[in-house]
N, C-alpha and C positions, 0 to 999 in steps of 0.2 A: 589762503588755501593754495595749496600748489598744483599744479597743471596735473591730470588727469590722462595726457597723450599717452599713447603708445612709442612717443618719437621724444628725443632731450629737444630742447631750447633754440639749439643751435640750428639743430636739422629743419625746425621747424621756417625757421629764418629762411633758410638756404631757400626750400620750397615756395615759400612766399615770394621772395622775391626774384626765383626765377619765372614763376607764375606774374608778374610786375604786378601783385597786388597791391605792395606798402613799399614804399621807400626808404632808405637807412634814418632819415630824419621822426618820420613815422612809426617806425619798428621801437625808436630809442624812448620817445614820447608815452608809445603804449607798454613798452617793457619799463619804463620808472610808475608809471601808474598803478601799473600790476605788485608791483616791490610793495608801494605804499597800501595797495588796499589787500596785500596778501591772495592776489589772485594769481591765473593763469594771462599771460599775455594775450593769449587767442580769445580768452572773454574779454579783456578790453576792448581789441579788433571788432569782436564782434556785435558791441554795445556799439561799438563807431563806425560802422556799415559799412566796414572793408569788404567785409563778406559774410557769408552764414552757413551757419552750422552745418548746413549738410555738404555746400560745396567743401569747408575744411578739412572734413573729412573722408571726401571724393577725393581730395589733391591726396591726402595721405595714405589711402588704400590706394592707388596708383602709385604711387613712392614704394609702398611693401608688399607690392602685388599681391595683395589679401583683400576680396571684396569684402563692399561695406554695405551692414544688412539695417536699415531704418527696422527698428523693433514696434515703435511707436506707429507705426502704418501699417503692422503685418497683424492676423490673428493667430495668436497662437494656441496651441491644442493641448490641452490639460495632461493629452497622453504619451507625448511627447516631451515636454515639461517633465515628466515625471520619471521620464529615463533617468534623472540626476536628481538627485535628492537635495532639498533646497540649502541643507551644511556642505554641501560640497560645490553646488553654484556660487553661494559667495565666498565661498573659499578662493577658487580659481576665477570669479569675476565672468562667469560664462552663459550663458542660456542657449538653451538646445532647442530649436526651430521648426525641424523635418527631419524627417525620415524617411528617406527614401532609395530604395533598391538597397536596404541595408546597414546605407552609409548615414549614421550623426550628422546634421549641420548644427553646428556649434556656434554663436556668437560671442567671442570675448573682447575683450576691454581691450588688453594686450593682446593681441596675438601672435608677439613674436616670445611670447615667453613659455618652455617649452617645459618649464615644470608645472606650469597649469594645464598644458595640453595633455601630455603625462596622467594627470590626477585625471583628467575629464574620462581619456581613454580606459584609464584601470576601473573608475568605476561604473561609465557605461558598458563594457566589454564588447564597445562595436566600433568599425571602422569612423574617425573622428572625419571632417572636414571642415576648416579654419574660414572664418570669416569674424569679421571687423566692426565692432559696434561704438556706441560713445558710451560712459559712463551713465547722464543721464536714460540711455534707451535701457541700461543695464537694470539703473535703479528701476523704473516704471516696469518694466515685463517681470522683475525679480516676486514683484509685488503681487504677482498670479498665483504663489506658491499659497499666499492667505485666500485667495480671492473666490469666493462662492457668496454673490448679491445675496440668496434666498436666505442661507444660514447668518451672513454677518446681518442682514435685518430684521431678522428673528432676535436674533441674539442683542441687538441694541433697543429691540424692545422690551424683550424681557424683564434686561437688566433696568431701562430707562423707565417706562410706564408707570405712571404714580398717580393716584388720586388726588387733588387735589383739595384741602384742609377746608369744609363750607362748600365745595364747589364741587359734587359728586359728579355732574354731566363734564366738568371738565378732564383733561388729563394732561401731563406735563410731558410730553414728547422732545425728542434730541435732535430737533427739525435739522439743526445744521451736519451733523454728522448722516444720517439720512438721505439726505439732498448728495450730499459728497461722497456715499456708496454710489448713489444711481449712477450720478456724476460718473464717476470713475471708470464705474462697468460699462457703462455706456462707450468709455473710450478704449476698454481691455477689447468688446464685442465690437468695436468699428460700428457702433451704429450712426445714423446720419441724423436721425431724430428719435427724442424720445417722448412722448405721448402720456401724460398723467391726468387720467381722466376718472370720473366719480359714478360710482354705479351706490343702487340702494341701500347696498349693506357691505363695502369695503371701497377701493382706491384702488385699481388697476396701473401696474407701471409696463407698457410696451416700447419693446425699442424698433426698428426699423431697420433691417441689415439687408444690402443689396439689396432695395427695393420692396420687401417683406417685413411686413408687421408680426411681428409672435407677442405674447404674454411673458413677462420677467419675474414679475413678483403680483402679490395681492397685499397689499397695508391694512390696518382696518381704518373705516370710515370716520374714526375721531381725528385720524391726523388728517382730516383732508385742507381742512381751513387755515391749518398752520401750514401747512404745505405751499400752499397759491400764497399765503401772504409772505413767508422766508423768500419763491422766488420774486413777488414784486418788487420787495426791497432789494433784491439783488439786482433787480433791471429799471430801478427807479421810477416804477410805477406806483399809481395811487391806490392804498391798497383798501380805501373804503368805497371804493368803483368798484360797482358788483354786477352792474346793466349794462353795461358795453364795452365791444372788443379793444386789446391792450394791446400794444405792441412795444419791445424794449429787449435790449440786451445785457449783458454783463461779462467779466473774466473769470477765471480763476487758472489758481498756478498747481500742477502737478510735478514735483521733482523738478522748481525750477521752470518749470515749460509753461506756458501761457497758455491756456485757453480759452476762445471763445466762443458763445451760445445766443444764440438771436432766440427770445422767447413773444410767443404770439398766445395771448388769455382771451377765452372765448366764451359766455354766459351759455349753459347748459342747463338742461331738467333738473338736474341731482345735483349742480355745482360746479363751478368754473371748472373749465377746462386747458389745463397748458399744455401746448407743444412744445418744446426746445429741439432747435436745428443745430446742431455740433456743426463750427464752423472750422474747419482746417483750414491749412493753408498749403494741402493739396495742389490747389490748382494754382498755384504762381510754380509751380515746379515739373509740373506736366509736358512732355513735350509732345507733339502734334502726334507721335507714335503712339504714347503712352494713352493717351486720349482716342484712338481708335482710327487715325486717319492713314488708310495704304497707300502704298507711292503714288498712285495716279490723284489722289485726292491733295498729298501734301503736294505735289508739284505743283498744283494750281495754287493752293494756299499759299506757298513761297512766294507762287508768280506774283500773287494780289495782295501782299502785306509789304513789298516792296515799294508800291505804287505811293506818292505823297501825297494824292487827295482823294476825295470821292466817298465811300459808303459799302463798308459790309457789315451786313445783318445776322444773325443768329436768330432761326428760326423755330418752334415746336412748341408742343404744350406743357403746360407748369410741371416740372419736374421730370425733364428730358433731359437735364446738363446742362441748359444753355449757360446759363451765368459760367460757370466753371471752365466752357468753350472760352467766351469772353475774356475772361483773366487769363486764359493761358496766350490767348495770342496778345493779349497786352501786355503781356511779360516778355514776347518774345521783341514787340518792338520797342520797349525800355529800356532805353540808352542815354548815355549822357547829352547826345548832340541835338534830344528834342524835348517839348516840354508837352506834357502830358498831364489833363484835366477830365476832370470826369464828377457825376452828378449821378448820382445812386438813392436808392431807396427799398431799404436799407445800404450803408455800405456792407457787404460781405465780410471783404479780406483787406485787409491793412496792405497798401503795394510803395514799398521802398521807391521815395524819389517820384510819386507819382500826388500829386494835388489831388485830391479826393472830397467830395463836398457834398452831404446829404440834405433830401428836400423838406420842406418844414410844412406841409400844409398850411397848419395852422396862424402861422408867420406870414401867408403868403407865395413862400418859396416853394414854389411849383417845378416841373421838370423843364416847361416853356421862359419861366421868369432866371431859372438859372442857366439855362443854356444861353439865354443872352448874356447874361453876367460871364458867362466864359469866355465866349469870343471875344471879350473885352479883355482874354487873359493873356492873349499875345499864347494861344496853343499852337502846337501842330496837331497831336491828336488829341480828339474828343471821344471817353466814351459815354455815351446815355442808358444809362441801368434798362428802359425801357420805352420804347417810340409806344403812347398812349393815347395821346388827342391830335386833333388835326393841328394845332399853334407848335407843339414839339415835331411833327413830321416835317412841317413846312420849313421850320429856321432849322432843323440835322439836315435836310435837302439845300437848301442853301448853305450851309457851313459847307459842304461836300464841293457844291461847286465854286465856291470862292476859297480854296485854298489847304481846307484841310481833311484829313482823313477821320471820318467818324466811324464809330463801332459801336451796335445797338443789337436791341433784340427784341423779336417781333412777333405774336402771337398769333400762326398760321399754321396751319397741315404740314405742309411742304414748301417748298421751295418756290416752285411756279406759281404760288399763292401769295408771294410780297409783293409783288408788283401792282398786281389788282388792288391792295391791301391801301398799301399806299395811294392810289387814285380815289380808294373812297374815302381818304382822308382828307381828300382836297388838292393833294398834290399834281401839280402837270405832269401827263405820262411825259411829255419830251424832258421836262427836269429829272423825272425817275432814271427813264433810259440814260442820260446825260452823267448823272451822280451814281448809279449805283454798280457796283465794283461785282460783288461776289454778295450772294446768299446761301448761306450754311442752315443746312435744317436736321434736325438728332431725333435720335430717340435712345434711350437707353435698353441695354439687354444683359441678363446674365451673362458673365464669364464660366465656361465648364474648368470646374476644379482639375487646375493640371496634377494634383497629386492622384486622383482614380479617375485617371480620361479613359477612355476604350472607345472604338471603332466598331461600326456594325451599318450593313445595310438596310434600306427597309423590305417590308415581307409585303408582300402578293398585297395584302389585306390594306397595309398603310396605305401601299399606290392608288388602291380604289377609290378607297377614301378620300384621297388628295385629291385626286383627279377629277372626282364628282364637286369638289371646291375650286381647283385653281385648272389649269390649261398646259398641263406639263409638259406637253411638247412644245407649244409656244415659250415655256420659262426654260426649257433646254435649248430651245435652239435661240433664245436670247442670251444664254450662258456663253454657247459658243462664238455667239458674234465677241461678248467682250471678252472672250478668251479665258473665262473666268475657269474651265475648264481643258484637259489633254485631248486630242486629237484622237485618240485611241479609244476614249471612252464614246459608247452608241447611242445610248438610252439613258432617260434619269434612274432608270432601276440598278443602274451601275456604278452609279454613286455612292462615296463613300461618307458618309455621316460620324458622330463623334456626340457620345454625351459620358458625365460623370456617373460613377457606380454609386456615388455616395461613399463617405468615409467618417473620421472622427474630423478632422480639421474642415470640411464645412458642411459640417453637423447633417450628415445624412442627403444634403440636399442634390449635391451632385453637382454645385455653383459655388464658386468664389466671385465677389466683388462683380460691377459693371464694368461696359465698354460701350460706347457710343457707336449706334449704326446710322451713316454721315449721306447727306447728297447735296454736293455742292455745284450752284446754278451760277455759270461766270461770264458776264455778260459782253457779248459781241455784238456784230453788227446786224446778224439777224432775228438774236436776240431784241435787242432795242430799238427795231422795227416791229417787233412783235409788240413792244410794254409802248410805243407810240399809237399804233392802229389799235390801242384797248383791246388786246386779246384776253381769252378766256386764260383760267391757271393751267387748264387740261391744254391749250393750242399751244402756250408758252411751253409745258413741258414736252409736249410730242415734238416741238422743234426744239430743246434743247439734247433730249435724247438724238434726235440726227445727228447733231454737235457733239457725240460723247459723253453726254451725263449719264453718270449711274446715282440709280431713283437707290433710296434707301433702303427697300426691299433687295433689289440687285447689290449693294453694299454689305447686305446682312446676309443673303446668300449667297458670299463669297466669303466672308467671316466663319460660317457655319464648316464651306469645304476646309478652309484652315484649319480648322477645329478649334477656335476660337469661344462659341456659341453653339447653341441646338437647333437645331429646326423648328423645335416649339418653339423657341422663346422670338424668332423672326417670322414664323407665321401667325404669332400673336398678334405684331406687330402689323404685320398685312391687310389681317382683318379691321382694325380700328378704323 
């Protein structure tokens, strides 16, 4: 098959290796490979971990100054989609994106070719604007033009549903195709997880998008059994275990692209129950902005990922981010010059060039028995999926202070709560103080949809209210210490606030996607006189905030002035 660029052969070359990805020796190796299996050379390359696809295509929308829009991570809006009628999207290879103030955002395959711009323009009748997709993100979003979950699984039952010859209670279902709607939609909707669980008289399918559960479909209750058994087999579970919890994963390939779903089976009233967690691979590509960290927060970050030993922790409760935190700063310190090991459970994300080893209970292999097996591995960095028992706190405390940098995560409040955490695990506070670098603690918040932001104060009524919950002159005049606010402004009532109106692209809610609201505790010297003399988490933070930490609260309403977030979804967060 021949290369799919927007760019000839040559160029491609050029860019490569002035990027000094490949070498002439390498270039010559993968372009005769590519001859023989009838590919594009850049799938060679990228089977042979030159690089990946998205960076490829970052080098060449900078080469053609045309930004390059991942389709596959965006949601796209049925109504918007439909400004171009789906004979004329694959004609011209394009998908339309947003719309906004007007203007078309367009994504094509080529976008230097100006007879498909042309065709796009004449039959949307509105101002076009050019951006940069791959083929593959072309195929996958193309595929919205069919896509309605409700109607295609109505319609595959219809057709499918059969009696079975002797066996009335049974019925012959198209479990596989089924499974690979949900699948699919699951990935059109950006959900994070999907939820199929058994109620008395049907099968419930819910997907989870930014942090919210809805209803997707209703099946009827005869597929339920074939359902949990299609995904065991898929995640290589037993599927005549019916009394206790499952855990296992699986892939599968959409246009090409890989996916995988970590699935967890749970014995219910009505009938097992599965969750599957859609695993991206997101977070190896995050950078510390993307993920929610403002300058004051990444400065520190930079400062303490630099460091070659010691201990920073990722802190908050089950589904805050933290894993996701983790692999983004393990991506950033993955380089050739060090060797990197890590001990998980589950593994998440598959990380290029990084030794990855999952625990085995059952086997013995614990997260204590393989962290020793690691320092045996000649590492620099270690990371630990989770500091759980007092045997893994105590050898990740000692890895820290004989030589190398670990990275864990730890299931506390806040920040000024790992220190304690860790002494009642057994640990010496002078070995905490001694090893531990930085503690990062999240919580996750909606993003206000930038397509219907709008700005508004609040009214007489809101202040009362607030005011009879929180201390608004004391959080204003904390505003001003960190500057988090202009000089010019007197009062919180002056404040400018930012929520979504609701729209079609995210679905009435007035939120697109998360953002992590961060407070990161970096340990000094009067810090680590505090985790020696056994201080409280409340003493440890009162004198970290003298030191300049902003609490997560102050992180989120400084997010919210951005217009970033709402003020609900951070005095949600307040109150917990």
């Amino acid at each position: 098959m021949a290369s799919r660029l927007p760019i000839p052969q040559d160029e491609l070359k050029k860019i490569l290796f002035e990027a000094k990805i490949v070498k002439e020796e390498e270039w010559k190796e993968a372009e005769d490979n590519a001859h023989r299996r009838r590919r594009g050379v850049e799938e060679v390359l990228i089977e042979r971990g030159f690089l990946n696809s998205r960076y490829l295509y970052e080098l060449i929308s900078d080469k053609l100054k045309v930004p390059f829009i991942n389709l596959r991570k965006r949601k796209l809006d049925h109504e918007v989609l439909n400004i171009i009628d789906e004979k004329t999207a694959r004609q011209a290879k394009a998908i339309p994106f947003a719309l906004e103030k007007g203007k078309l955002k367009v994504a094509f395959v080529d976008p230097k070719d100006k007879d498909k711009i042309s065709l796009i323009k004449k039959a949307s009748k509105k101002r076009v604007e050019v951006f940069m997709t791959s083929y593959k993100n072309f195929l996958f979003a193309s595929r919205l033009y069919q896509k309605d979950i409700q109607e295609e699984l109505n319609q595959i039952l219809d057709d499918k549903i059969l009696k079975v010859d002797g066996k009335p209670t049974e019925v012959e279902v198209p479990i596989i195709k089924i499974i690979d709607a949900i699948l699919e939609s699951a990935l059109f909707e950006q959900a994070s997880d999907v939820h199929i669980e058994a109620l008395p008289d049907a099968v419930v399918v819910r997907f989870r998008v930014d942090g919210d559960l809805h209803d997707v479909v209703e099946l009827p209750s005869s597929t339920h059994d074939a359902l949990i058994a299609r995904i065991k087999i898929l995640s290589n579970l037993r599927i005549d275990e019916h009394r206790v919890p499952q855990d296992g994963r699986f892939s599968f390939k959409i246009e090409d692209e890989e996916e995988s779903v970590r699935v967890s089976v749970l014995p219910a009233f009505y009938g097992e129950k599965i969750v599957m967690r859609m695993m991206t691979d997101d977070a190896q590509n995050l950078s510390l902005e993307d993920l929610g960290f403002l300058e004051h927060n990444q400065e520190i970050m930079i400062r303490q990922v630099k460091k070659p030993f010691g201990m920073i922790l990722v802190v908050g409760p089950t589904g805050s981010g933290k894993t996701t935190t983790l692999y983004s700063v393990l991506n950033i310190l993955n380089t050739e010059e060090v060797n990197i090991s890590t001990i998980e459970d589950p593994i998440e994300y598959g990380v290029h060039r990084v030794n990855q080893t999952q625990t085995n209970t059952k086997a013995g292999y614990d997260f204590a028995n393989g962290l020793r097996a690691l320092l045996r591995q000649d590492p620099d960095i270690i990371m630990i999926g989770e500091i759980r028992d007092n045997d893994t706190a105590q050898i990740a405390v000692r890895a820290g202070l004989t030589g190398h940098l670990v990275l864990s995560t730890l299931h506390t409040n806040n920040a000024s709560g790992a220190p304690p955490r860790l002494a009642d695990m057994g640990v010496e506070p002078f070995l905490v103080a001694s090893t531990l670098n930085l503690v990062i603690a999240q919580r996750l918040v909606r993003r206000i949809c930038l397509n219907c932001i709008e700005s508004f104060k609040l009214t007489k009524d809101q202040l009362k209210s607030l005011n009879q919950e929180f201390d608004l002159e004391e959080m204003f005049n904390r505003f001003k210490e960190l500057k988090l606010i202009e000089d010019n402004i007197v009062s919180f009532s002056k404040l400018t606030f930012y929520k979504g109106k609701g729209c079609s692209r995210c679905n009435g809610s007035g939120y697109h996607k998360r953002i992590a609201v961060l407070e990161l505790l970096e340990n000094n010297k009067k810090i680590g006189d505090c985790i020696i003399q056994n201080s409280t988490s409340a003493e440890i933070e009162s004198v970290a905030k003298e030191q300049g930490m902003i609490t997560i609260f102050e992180d989120g309403m400084q997010k919210v002035l951005l217009g970033m977030t709402t003020i609900e979804e951070v005095l949600r967060i307040k109150r917990v």
